[in-house]
N, C-alpha and C positions, 0 to 999 in steps of 0.2 A: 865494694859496697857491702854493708854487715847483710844478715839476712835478719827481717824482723817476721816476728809471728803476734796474733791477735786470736780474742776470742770474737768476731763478727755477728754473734748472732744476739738478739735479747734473752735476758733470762725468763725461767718461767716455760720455756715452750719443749715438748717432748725431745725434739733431737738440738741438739747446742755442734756448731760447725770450730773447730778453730783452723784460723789460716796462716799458712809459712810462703814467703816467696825472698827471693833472693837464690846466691848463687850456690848455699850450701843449702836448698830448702829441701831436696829429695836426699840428698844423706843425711840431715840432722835427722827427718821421720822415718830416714830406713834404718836408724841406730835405733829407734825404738819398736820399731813395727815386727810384725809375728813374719811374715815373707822379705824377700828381697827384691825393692823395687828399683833399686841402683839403674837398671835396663830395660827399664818398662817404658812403652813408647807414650806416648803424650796423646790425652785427652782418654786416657783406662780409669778402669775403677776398680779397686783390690780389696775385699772383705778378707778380715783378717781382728788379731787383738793387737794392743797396746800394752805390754805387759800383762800384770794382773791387775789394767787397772778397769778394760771394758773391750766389748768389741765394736769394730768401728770400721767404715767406707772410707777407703782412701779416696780421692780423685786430683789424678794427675796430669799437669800441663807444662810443658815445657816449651821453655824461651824461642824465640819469641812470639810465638800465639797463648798467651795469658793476658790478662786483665792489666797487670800490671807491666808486660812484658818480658817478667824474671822468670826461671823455673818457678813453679808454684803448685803447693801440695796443700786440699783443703782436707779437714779430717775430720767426719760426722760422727758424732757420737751419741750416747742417749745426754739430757740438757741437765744432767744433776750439774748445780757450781760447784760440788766438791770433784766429780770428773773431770769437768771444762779447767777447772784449776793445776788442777795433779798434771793432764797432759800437757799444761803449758808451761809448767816447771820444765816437767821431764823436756821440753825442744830448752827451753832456758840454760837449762843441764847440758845442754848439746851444744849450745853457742849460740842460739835464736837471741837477740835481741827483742825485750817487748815494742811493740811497733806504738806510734805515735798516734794522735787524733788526726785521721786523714793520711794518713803516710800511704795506706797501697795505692790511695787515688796520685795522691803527688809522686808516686813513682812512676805511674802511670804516665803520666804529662811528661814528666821527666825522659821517657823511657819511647817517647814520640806515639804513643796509644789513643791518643785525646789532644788536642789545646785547651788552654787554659778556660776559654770560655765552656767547652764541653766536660769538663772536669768540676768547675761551680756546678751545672744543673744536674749534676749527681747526685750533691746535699741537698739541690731544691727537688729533688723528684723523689728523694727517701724521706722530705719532710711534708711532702705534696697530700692533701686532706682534702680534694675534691678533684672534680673531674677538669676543671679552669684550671687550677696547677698542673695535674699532670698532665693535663696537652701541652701548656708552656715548654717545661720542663724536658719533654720529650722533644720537643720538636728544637728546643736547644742542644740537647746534649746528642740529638742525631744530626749536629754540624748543617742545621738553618740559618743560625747567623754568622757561621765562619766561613761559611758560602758567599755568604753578601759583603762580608768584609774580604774576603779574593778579589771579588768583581769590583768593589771600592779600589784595592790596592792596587789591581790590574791597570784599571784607567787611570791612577795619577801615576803610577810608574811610565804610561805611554805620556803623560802631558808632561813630565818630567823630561824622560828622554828625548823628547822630541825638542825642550828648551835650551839642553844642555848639548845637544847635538849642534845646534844655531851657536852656542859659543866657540864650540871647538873649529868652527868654521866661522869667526868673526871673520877675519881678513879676506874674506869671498863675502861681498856686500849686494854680490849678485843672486844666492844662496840664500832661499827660506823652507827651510823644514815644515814650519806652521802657520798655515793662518790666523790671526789674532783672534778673530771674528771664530772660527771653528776651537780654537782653545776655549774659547772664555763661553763659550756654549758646552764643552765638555763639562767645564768648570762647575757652570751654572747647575747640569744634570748632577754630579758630583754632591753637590751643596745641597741638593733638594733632597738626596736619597739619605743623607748622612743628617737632615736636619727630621725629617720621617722618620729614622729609627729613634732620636732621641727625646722625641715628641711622642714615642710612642711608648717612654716609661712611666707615663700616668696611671696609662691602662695596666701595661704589666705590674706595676708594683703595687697597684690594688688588687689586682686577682693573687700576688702575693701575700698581702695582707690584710687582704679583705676589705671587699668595695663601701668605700667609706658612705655613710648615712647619716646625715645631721638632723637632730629632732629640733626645730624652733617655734619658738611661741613667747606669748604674752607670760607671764608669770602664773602661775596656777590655773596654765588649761593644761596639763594633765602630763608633761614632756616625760617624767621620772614615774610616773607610771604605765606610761608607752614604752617604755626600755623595758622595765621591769616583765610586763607583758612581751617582749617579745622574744627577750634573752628565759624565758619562765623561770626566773629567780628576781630574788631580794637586793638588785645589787645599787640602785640607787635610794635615798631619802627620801619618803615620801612625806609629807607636812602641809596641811593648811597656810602655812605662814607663808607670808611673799619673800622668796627672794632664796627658800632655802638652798635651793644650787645656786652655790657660787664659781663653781669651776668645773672644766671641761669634764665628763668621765663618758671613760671608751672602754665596750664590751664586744666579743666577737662571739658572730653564730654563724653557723649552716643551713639554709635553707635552700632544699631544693638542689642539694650539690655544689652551692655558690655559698663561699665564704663572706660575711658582711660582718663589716666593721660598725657600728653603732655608735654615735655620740650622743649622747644628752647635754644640753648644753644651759646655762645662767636664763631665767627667763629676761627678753627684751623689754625693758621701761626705761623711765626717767625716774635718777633716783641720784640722790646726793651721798648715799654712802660709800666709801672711797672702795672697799671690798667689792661689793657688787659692781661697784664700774668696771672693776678689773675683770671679774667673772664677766660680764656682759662682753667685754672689746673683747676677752678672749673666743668667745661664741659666736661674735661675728670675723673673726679668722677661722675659725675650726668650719664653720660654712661656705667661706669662699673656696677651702681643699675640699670640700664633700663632693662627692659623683652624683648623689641624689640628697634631695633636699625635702625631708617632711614637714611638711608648715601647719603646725597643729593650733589651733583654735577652741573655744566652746559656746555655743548660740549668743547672740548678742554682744558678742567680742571680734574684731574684726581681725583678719589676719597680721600678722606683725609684718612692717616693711622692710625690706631689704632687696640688699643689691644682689644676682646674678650672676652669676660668671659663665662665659661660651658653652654650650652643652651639658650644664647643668639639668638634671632632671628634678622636677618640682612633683610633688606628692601635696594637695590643700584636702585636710581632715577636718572635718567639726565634729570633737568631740563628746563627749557626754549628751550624746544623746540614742535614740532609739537604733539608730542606722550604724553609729560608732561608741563603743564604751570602752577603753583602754583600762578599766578597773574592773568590769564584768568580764572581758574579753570579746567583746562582740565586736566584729568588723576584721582582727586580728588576722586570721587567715587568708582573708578577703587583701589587705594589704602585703601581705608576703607574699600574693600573687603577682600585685602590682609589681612589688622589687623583685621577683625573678625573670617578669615580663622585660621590664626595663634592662636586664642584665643581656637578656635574650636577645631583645632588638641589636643591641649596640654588640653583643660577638657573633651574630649574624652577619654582623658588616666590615667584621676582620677575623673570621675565624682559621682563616690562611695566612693573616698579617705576621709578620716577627715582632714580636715583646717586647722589649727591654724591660727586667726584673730586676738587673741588679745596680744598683749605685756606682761603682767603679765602672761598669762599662759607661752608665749615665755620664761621669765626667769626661772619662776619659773624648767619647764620641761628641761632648760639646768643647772642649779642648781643641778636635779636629777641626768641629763647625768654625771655629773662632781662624784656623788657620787655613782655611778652603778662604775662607771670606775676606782673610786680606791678599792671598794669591791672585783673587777676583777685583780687589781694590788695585792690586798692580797691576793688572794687566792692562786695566779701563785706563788707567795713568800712564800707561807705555812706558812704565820702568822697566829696566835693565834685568836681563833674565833668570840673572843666578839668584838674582834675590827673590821673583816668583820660585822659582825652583827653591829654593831653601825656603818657603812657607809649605811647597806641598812635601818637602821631603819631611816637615812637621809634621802635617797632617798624616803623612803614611805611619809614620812610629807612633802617632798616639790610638789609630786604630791600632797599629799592632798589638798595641799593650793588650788590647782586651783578650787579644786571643794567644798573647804570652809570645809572641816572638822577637818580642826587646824586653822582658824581662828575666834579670837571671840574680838579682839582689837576695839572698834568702830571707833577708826580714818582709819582704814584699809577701816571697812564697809561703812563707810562714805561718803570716798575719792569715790568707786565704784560706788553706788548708785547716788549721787548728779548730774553725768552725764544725771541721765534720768529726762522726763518730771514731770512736776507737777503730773498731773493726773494719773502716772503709779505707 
């Protein structure tokens, strides 16, 4: 395997890091380094220069307790890019290959360091912008859900084994491995844990991307100056005239350490122009995805009707007046308390729960739900074994995907990896 080198750090900052791993990574920096670290034991640190190009802190790790699991040599320097540059010729000069977007982490995976699901919340925990991401992100990439998917795989490998054992003894009719009644209760257990994690990418993928908030109303009680107000910028149209949003617009803030997604949405009427209808239908979908729902009004206008969905949290404002002004500012803080209240309550009541954040595991774990469920439909039918068994030997591969242990297609790896930085 080539050895690749990167510069991993941002620019702009006093010390710039670049990193070499692979099989030749302590002799390509010991052809350039002022000492000779050829024999230096793993996990030192060697101050010394780089030619005449700076001086700089080796640190060295050797295979396999590194990041990546390769030898691996990081080399601190001061963060000029004309330094960071010169020293990564100079490894280039030596045979360093430049390393890819995400390559150490994919060598890492590669190299048995991480699964694949702890490998993703690497890019989510270096993009992580409040304290709801990085708990996620930590408590995935410290192998929380590659725990649960063990114990998933554990038990259908026993309700497997135990089906396929019953075949290899067909002809002993006196011979039962399993109780039907004690499978189809493993099964059922199985089905509920595996349908709980993928029920629980709503939540994650909003503290992902920030807990969605749909602003609705009548048309000109004030929705695009409630965003404007709370995003404190100019970012929707603000107009006298009815009807001037016509389409969805979504802004993200921070308050409170909690990432919120914001929608401003078409005001709700009865109106014959073809445009606004569109804007309108759109507004009552962007509502029924919201986590919270503010239902803004102004005196003598009643709140606009709408539907609902399970655990939707409702927010009723009347605006423009003494109590609430979304164009004075008044009441404003007062509601950013509500929405970090409401945030509060509901990870009060899974702040030990597992997430699911990302999309791929999302299919993949309803992929599984879909073939736990016909396993469960065979069994109630008292069909023939090999074919329950061939639903859960489904189910055990399409968890394994998430955690990369039936993947080894590069374009798969690829497609993953490529999201993260140079230097990871």
């Amino acid at each position: 395997m080539k050895t690749i080198c990167a510069i991993c750090t941002a620019q702009g900052g006093a010390i710039g890091i670049v990193r070499v791993s692979g099989p030749e990574a302590i002799s390509a920096v010991n052809n350039i380094f002022s000492k000779d670290i050829s024999s230096a034991d793993g996990y030192t640190m060697h101050y010394g220069h780089i030619l005449d190009i700076d001086d700089v802190i080796i640190t060295l790790c050797r295979a396999p307790r590194s990041y990546t699991g390769e030898d691996t040599v990081e080399i601190s320097c001061h963060g000029s890019s004309y330094i960071l540059q010169q020293v990564l010729q100079l490894l280039v000069d030596n045979g360093c290959a430049l390393a890819g977007p995400g390559e150490f982490t994919q060598r890492a995976f590669l190299n048995g360091k991480m699964d694949l699901s702890q490998a993703e919340a690497v890019a989510d925990l270096i993009a992580s912008q409040n304290s709801a991401q990085h708990h996620v992100a930590m408590q995935q990439m410290r192998g929380g859900i590659s725990l649960k998917l063990r114990e998933l795989r554990d038990k259908l490998l026993h309700l497997t084994s135990l089906l396929e054992l019953e075949l290899d003894f067909s002809d002993h009719e006196d011979l039962e491995f399993a109780d039907r009644g004690e499978l189809m209760s493993l099964a059922q257990q199985v089905c509920m844990e595996i349908r709980h994690l993928s029920n629980s990418f709503a939540q994650g993928n909003a503290i992902k991307k920030g807990i969605p908030v749909a602003i609705i109303g009548a048309p000109n009680v004030g929705k695009s100056t409630l965003l404007n107000a709370l995003l404190r910028d100019d970012r929707a149209i603000v107009s006298d005239i009815q009807g001037t949003t016509r389409d969805v617009i979504e802004d993200t803030i921070t308050i409170d350490g909690y990432l919120f997604r914001f929608i401003d949405t078409a005001g709700i009427r009865k109106t014959d122009d073809t445009i606004e209808k569109m804007g309108i239908e759109r507004s009552l979908k962007a509502s029924e995805k919201a986590q919270i729902i503010i239902l803004l009004t102004e005196p003598d206008v009643p709140f606009a009707d709408i539907c609902l969905s399970e655990g939707q949290q409702v927010i009723r404002i009347v605006n423009k007046t003494s109590e609430f002004s979304a164009l004075n500012g008044v009441g404003i803080e007062e509601l950013e308390r509500q929405l970090v209240d409401f945030v509060k309550t509901s990870e009060a009541d899974t702040s030990n729960a597992l997430l699911i954040t990302n999309q791929r595991h999302k299919a993949a774990l309803d992929l599984a739900l879909d073939d736990i469920c016909r396993a469960m439909d065979a069994l109630k039918a008292g069909i023939s074994g090999d074919l329950v068994s061939e639903d859960l030997r489904q189910c055990i591969t399409h968890l394994s995907e998430i955690v990369g242990g039936e993947i080894t297609p590069d374009e798969v790896l690829g497609k993953i990896f490529s999201h993260f930085c140079v230097g990871k």
